[in-house]
C-alpha positions as CSV (number, residue, x, y, z in Angstrom):
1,X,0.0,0.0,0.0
2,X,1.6,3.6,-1.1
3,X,1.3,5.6,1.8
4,X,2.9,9.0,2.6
5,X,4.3,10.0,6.5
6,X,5.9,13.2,7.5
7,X,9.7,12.9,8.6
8,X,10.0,16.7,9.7
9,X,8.0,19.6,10.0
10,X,8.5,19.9,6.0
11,X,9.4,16.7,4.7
12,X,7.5,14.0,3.5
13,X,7.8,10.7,2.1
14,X,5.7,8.7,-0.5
15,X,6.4,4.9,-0.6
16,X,5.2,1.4,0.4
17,X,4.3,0.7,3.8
18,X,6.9,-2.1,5.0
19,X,6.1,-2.0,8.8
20,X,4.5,-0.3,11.6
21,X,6.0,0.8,15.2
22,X,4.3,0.8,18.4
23,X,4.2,4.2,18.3
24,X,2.0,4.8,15.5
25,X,5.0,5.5,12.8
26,X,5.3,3.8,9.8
27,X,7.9,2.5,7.8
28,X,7.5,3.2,3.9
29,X,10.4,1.8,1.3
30,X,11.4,3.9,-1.7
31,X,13.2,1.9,-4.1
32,X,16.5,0.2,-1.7
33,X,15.7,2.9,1.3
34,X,13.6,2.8,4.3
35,X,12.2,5.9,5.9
36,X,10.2,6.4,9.8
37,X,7.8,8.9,10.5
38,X,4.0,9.5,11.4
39,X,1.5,9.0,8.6
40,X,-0.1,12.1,6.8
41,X,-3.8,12.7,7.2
42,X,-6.3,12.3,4.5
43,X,-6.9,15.9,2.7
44,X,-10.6,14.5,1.4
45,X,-12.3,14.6,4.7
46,X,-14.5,17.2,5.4
């Protein structure tokens, strides 16, 4: 599943979700690279 998190306060990552932490972070893979971080909201809810 193609998921995007938020590493920083202005970075973010789009790639396939790999794993999940206890903490609620995720762990997305883009292309040989693995990246941690909280999972962006949905922009379509209202």
């Amino acid at each position: 599943m193609l998921r995007t998190i938020a590493i920083g306060s202005c970075i973010s990552v789009q790639g396939l979700v790999v794993g999940q932490a206890a903490d609620g972070k995720l762990v997305v893979q883009v292309d040989n690279k693995r990246f941690v971080g909280y999972p962006v909201g949905d922009a379509r809810k209202h």
